[in-house]
PDB file of N, H, CA, C and O in Angstrom:
ATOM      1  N   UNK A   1      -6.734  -0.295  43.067  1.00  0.00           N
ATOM      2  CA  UNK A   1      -7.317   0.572  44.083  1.00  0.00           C
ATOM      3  C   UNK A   1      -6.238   0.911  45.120  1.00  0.00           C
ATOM      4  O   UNK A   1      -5.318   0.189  45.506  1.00  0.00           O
ATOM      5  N   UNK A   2      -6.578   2.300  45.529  1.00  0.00           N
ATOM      6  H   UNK A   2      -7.325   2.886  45.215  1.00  0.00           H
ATOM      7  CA  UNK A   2      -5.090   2.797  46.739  1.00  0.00           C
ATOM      8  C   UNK A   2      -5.141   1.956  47.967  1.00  0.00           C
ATOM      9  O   UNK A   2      -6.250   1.747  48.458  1.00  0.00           O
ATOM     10  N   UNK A   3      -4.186   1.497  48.469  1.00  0.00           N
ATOM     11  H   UNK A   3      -3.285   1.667  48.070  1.00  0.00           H
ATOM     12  CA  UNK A   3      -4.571   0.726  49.707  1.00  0.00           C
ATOM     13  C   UNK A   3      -4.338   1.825  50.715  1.00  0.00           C
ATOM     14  O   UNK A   3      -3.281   2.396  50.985  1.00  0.00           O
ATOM     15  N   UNK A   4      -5.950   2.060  51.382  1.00  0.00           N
ATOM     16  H   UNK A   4      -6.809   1.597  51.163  1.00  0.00           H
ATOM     17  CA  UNK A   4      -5.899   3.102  52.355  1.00  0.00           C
ATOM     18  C   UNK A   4      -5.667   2.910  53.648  1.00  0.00           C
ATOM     19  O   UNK A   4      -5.507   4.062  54.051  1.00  0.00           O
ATOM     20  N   UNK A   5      -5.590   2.468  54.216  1.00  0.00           N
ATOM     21  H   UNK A   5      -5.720   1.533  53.889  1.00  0.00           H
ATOM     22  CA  UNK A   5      -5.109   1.592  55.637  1.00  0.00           C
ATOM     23  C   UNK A   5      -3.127   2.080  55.385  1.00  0.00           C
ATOM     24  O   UNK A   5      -2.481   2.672  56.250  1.00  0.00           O
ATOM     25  N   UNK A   6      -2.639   1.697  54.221  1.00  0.00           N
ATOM     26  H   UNK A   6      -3.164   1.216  53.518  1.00  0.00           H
ATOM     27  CA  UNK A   6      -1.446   1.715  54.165  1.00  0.00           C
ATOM     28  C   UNK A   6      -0.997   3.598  54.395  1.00  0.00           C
ATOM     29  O   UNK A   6      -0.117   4.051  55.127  1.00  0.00           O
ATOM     30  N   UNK A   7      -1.839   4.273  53.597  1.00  0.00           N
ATOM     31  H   UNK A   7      -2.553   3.905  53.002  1.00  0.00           H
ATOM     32  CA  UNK A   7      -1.610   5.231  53.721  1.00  0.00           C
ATOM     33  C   UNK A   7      -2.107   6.223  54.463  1.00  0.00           C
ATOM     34  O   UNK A   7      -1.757   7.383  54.244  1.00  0.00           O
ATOM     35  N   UNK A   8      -2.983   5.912  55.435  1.00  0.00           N
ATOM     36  H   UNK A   8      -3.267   4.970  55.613  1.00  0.00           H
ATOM     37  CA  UNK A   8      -3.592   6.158  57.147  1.00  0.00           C
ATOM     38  C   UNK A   8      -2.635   5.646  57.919  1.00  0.00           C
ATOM     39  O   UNK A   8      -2.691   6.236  58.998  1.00  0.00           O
ATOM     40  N   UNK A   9      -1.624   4.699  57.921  1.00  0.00           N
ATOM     41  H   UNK A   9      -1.579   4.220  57.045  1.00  0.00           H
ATOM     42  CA  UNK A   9      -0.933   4.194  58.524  1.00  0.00           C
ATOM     43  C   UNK A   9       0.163   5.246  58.263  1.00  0.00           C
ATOM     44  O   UNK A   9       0.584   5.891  59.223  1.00  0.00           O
ATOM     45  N   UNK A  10       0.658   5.462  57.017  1.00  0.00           N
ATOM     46  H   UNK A  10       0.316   4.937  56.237  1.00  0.00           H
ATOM     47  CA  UNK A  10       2.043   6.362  56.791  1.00  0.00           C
ATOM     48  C   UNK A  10       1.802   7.790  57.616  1.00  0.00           C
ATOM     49  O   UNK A  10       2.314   8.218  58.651  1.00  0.00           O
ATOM     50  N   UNK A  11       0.785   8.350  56.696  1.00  0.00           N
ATOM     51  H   UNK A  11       0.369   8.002  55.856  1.00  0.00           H
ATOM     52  CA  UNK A  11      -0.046   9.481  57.541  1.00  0.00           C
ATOM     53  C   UNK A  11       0.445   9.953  59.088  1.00  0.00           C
ATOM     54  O   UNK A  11       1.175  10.843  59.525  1.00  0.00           O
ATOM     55  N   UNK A  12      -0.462   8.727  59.746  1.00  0.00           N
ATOM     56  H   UNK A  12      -1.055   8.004  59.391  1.00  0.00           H
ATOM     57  CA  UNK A  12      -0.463   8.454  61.123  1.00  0.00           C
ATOM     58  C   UNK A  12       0.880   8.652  61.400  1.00  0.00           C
ATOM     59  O   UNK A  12       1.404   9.614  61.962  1.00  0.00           O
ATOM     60  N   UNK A  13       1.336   7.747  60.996  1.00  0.00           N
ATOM     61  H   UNK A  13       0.910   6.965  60.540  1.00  0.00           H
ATOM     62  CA  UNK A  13       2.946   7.611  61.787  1.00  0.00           C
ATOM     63  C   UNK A  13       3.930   8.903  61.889  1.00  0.00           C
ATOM     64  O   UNK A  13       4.555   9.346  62.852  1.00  0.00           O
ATOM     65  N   UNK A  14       3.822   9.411  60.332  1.00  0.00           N
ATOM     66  H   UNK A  14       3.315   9.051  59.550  1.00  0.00           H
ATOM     67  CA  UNK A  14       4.182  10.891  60.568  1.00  0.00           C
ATOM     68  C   UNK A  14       3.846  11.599  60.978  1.00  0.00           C
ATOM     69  O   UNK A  14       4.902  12.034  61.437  1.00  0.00           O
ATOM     70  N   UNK A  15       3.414  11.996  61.170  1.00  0.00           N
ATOM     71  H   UNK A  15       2.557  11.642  60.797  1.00  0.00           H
ATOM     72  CA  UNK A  15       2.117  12.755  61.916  1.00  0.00           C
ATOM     73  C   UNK A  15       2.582  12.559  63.746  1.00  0.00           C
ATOM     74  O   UNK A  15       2.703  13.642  64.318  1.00  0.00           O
ATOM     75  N   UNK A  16       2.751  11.705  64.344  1.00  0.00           N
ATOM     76  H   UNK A  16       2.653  10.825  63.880  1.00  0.00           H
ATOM     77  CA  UNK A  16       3.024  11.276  65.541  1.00  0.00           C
ATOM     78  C   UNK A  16       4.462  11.184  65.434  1.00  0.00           C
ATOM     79  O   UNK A  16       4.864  10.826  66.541  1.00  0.00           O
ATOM     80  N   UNK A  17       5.727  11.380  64.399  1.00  0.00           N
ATOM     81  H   UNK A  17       5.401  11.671  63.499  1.00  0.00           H
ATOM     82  CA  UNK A  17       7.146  11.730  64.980  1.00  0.00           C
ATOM     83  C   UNK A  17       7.219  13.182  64.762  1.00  0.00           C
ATOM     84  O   UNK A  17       7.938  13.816  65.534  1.00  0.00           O
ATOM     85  N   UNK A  18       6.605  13.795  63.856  1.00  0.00           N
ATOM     86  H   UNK A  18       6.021  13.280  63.228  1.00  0.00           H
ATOM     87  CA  UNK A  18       6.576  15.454  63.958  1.00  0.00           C
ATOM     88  C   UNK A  18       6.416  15.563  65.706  1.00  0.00           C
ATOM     89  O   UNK A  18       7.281  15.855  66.533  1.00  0.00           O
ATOM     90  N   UNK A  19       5.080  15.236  65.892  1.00  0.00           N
ATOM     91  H   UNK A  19       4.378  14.999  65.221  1.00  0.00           H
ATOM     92  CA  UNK A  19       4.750  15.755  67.540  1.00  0.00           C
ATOM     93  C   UNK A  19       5.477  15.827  68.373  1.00  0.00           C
ATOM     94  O   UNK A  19       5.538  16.678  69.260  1.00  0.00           O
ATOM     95  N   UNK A  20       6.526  14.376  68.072  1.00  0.00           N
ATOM     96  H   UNK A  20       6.476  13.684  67.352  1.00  0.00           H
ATOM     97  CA  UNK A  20       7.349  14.084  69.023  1.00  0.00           C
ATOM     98  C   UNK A  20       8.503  15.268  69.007  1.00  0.00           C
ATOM     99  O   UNK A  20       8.817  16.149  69.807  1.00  0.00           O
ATOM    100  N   UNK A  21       9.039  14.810  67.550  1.00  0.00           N
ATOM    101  H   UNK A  21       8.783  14.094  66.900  1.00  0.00           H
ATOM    102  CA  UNK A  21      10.043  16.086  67.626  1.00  0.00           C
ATOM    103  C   UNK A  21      10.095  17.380  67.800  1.00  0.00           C
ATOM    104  O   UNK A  21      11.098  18.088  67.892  1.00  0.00           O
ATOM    105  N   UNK A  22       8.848  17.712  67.848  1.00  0.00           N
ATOM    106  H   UNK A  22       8.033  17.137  67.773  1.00  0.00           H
ATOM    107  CA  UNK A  22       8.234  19.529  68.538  1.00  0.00           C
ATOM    108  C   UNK A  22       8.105  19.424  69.939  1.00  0.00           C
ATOM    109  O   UNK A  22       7.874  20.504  70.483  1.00  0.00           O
ATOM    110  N   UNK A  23       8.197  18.314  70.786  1.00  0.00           N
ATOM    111  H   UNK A  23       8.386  17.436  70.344  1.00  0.00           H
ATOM    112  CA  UNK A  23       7.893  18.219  71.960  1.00  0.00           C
ATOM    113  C   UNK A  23       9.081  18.103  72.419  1.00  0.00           C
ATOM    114  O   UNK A  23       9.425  18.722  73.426  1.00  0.00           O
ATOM    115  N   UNK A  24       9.884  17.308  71.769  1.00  0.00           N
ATOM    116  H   UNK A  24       9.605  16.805  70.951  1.00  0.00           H
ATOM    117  CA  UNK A  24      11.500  17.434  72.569  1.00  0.00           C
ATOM    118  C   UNK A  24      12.168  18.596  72.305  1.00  0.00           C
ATOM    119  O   UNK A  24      12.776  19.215  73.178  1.00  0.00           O
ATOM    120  N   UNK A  25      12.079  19.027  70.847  1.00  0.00           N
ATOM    121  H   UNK A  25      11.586  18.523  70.138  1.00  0.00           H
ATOM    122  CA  UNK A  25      12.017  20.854  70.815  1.00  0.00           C
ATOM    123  C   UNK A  25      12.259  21.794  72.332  1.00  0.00           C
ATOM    124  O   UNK A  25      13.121  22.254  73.080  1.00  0.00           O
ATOM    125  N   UNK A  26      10.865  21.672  72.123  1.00  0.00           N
ATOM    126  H   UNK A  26      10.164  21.298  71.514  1.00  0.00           H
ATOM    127  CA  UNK A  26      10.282  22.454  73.208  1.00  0.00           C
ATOM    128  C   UNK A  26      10.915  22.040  75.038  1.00  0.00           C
ATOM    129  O   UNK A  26      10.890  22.921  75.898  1.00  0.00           O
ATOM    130  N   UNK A  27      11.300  20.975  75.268  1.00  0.00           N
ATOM    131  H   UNK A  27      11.320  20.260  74.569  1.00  0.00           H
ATOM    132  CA  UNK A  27      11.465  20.518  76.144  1.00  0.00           C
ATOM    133  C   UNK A  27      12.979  21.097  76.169  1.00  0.00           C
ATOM    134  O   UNK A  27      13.335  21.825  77.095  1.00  0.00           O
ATOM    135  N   UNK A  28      13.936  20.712  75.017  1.00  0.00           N
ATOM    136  H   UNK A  28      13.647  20.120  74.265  1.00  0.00           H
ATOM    137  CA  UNK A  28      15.180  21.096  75.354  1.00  0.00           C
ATOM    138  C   UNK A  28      15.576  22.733  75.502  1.00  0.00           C
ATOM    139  O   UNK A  28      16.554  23.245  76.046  1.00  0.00           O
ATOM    140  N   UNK A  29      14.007  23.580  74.546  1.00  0.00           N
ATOM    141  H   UNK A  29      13.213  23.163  74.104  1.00  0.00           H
ATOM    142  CA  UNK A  29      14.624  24.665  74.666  1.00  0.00           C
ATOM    143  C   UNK A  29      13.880  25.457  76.118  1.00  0.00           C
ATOM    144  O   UNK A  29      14.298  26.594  76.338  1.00  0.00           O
ATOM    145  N   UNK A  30      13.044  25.020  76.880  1.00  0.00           N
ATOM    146  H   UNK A  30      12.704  24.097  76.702  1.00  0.00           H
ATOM    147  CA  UNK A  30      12.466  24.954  77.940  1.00  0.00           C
ATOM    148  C   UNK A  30      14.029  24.702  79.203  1.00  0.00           C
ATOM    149  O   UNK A  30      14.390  25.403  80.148  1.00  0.00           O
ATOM    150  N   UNK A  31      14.466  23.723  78.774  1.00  0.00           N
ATOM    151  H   UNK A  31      14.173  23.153  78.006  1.00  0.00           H
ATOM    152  CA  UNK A  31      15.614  23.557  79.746  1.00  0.00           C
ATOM    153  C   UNK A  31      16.675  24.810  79.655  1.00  0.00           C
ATOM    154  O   UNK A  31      17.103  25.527  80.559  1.00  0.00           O
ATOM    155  N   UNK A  32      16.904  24.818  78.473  1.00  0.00           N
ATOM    156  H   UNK A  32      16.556  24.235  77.739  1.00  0.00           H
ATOM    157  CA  UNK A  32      18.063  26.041  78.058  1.00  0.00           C
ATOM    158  C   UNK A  32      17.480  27.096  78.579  1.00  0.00           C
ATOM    159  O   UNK A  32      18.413  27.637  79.173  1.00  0.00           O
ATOM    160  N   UNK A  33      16.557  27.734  78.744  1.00  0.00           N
ATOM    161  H   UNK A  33      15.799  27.295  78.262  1.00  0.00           H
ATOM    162  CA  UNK A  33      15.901  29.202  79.299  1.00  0.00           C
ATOM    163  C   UNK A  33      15.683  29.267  81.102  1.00  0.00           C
ATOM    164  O   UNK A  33      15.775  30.246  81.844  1.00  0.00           O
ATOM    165  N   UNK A  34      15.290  27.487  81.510  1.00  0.00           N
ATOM    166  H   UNK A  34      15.216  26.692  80.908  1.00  0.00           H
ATOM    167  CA  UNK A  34      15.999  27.871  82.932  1.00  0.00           C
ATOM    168  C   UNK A  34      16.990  27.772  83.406  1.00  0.00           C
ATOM    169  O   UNK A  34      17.081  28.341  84.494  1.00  0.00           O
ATOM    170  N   UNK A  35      18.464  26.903  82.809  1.00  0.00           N
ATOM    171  H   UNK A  35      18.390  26.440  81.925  1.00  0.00           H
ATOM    172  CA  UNK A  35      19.297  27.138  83.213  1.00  0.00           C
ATOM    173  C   UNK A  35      19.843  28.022  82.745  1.00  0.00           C
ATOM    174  O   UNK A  35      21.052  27.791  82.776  1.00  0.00           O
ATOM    175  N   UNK A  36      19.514  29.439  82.077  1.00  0.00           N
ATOM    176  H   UNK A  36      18.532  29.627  82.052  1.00  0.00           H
ATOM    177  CA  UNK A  36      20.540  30.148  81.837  1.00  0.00           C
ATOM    178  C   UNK A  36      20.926  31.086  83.122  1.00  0.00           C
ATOM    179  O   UNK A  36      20.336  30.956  84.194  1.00  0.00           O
ATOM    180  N   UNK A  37      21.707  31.802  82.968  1.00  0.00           N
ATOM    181  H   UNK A  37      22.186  31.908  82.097  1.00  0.00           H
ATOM    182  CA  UNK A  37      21.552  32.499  84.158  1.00  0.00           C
ATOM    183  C   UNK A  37      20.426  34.020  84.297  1.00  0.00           C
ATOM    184  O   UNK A  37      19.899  34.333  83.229  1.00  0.00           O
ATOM    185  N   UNK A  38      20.163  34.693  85.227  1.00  0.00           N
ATOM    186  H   UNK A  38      20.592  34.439  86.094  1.00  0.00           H
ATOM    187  CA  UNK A  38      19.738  35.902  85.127  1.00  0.00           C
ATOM    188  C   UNK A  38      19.777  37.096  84.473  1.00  0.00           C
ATOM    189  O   UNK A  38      20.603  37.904  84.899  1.00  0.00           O
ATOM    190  N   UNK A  39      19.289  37.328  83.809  1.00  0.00           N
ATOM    191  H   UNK A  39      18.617  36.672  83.464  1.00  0.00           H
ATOM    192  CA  UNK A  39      19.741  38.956  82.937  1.00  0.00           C
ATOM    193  C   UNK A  39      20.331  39.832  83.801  1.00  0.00           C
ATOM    194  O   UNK A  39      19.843  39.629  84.913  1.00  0.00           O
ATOM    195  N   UNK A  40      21.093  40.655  83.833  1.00  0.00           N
ATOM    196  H   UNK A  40      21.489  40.819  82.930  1.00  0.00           H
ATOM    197  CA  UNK A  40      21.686  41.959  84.580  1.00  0.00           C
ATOM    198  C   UNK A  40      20.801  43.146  83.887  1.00  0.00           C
ATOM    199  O   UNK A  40      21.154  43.848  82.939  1.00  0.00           O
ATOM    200  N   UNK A  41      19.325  43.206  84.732  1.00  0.00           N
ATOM    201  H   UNK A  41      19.038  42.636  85.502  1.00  0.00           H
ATOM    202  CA  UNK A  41      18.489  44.330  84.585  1.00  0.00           C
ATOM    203  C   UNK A  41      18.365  45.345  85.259  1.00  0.00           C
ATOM    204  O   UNK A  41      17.852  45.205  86.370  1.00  0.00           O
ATOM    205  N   UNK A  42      18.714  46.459  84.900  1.00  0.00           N
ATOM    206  H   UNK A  42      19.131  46.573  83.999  1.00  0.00           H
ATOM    207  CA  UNK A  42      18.941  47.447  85.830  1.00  0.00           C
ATOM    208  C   UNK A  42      18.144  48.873  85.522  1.00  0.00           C
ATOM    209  O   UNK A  42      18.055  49.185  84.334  1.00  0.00           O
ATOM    210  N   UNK A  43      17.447  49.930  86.707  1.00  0.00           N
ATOM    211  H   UNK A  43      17.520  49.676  87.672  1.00  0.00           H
ATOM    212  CA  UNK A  43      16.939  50.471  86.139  1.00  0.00           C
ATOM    213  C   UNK A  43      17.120  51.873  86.234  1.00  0.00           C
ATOM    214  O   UNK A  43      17.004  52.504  87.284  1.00  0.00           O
ATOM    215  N   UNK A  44      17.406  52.356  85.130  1.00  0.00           N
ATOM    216  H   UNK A  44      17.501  51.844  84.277  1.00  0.00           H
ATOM    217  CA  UNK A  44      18.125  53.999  84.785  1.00  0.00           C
ATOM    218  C   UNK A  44      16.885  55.091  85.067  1.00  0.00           C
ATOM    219  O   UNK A  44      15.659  55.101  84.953  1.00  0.00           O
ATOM    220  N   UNK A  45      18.062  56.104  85.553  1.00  0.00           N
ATOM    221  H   UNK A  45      19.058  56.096  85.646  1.00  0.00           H
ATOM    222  CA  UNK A  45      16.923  57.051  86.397  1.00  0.00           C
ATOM    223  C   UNK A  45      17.301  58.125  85.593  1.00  0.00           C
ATOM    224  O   UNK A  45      18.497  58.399  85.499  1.00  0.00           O
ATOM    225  N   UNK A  46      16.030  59.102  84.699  1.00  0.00           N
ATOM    226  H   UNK A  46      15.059  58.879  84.775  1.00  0.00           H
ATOM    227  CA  UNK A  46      16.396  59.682  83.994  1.00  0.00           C
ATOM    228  C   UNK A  46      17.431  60.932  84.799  1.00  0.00           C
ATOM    229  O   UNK A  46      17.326  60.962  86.025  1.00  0.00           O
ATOM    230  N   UNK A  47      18.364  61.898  84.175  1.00  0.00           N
ATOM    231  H   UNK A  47      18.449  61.874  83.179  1.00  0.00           H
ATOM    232  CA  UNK A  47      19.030  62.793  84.880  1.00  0.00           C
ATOM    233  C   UNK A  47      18.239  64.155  85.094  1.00  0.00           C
ATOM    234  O   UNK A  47      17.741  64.847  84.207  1.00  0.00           O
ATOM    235  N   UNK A  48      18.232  64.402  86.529  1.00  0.00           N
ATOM    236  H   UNK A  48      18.637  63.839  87.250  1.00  0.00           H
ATOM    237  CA  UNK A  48      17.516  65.305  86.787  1.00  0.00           C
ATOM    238  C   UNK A  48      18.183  66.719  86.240  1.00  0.00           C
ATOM    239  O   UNK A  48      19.384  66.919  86.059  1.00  0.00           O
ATOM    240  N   UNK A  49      17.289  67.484  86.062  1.00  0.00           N
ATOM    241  H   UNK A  49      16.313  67.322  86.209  1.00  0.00           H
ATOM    242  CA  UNK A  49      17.818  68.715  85.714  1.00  0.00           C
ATOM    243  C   UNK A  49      18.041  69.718  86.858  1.00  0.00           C
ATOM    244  O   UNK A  49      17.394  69.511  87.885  1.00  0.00           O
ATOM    245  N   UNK A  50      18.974  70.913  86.817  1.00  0.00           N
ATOM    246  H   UNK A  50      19.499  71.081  85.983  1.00  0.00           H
ATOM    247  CA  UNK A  50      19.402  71.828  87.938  1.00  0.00           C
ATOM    248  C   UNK A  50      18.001  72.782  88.063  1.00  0.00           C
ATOM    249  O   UNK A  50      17.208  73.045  87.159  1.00  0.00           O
ATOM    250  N   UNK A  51      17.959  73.222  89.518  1.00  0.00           N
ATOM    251  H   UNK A  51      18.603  73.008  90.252  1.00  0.00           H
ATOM    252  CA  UNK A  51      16.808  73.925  89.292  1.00  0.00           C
ATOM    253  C   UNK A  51      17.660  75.340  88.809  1.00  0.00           C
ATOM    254  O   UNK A  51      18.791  75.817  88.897  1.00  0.00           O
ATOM    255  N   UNK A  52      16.452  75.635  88.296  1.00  0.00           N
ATOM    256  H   UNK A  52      15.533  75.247  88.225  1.00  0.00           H
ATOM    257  CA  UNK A  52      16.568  77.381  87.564  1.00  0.00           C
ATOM    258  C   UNK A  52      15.698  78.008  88.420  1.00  0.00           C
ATOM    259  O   UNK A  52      14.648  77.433  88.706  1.00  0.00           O
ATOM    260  N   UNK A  53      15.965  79.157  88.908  1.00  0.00           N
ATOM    261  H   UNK A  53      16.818  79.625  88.676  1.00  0.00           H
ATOM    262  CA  UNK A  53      15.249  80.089  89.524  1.00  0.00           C
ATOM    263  C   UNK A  53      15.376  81.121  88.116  1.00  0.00           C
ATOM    264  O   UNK A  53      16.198  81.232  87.207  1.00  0.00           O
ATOM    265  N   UNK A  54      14.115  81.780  88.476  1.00  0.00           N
ATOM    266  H   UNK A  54      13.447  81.690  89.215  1.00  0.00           H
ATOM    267  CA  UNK A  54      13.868  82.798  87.082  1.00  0.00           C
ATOM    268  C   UNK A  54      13.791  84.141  87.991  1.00  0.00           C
ATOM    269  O   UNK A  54      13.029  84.384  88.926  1.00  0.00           O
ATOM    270  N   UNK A  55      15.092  85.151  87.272  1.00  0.00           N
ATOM    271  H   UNK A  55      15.712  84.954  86.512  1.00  0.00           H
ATOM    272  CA  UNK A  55      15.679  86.385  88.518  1.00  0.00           C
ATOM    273  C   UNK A  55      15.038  87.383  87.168  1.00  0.00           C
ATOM    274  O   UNK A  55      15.178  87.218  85.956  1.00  0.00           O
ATOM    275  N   UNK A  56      14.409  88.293  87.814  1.00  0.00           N
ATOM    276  H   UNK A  56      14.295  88.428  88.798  1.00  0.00           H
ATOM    277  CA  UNK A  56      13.902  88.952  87.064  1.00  0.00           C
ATOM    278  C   UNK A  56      14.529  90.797  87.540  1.00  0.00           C
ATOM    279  O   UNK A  56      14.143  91.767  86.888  1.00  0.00           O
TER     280      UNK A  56
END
């Protein structure tokens, strides 16, 4: 017979270092995004056109 305890136990355990390692994941790439620095966002103004007068 399977010993199920053994393999609720394996289960378990994996199961709880995945988490971990998605959590430090997340944590280190959480750090990397605030220390980066600021984007250089800037905002472009379309070019106006000359006026035309219409000479008839």
């Amino acid at each position: 017979m399977p010993d199920y305890a053994a393999m609720y136990k394996k289960l378990f355990n994996s199961q709880t270092d995945a988490i971990a390692l998605l959590q430090q994941a997340q944590r280190e790439t959480e750090e990397m995004y605030v220390s980066a620095p600021d984007p250089d966002i800037r905002v472009l103004e379309p070019k106006k056109e000359a006026d035309h007068e219409d000479t008839d």
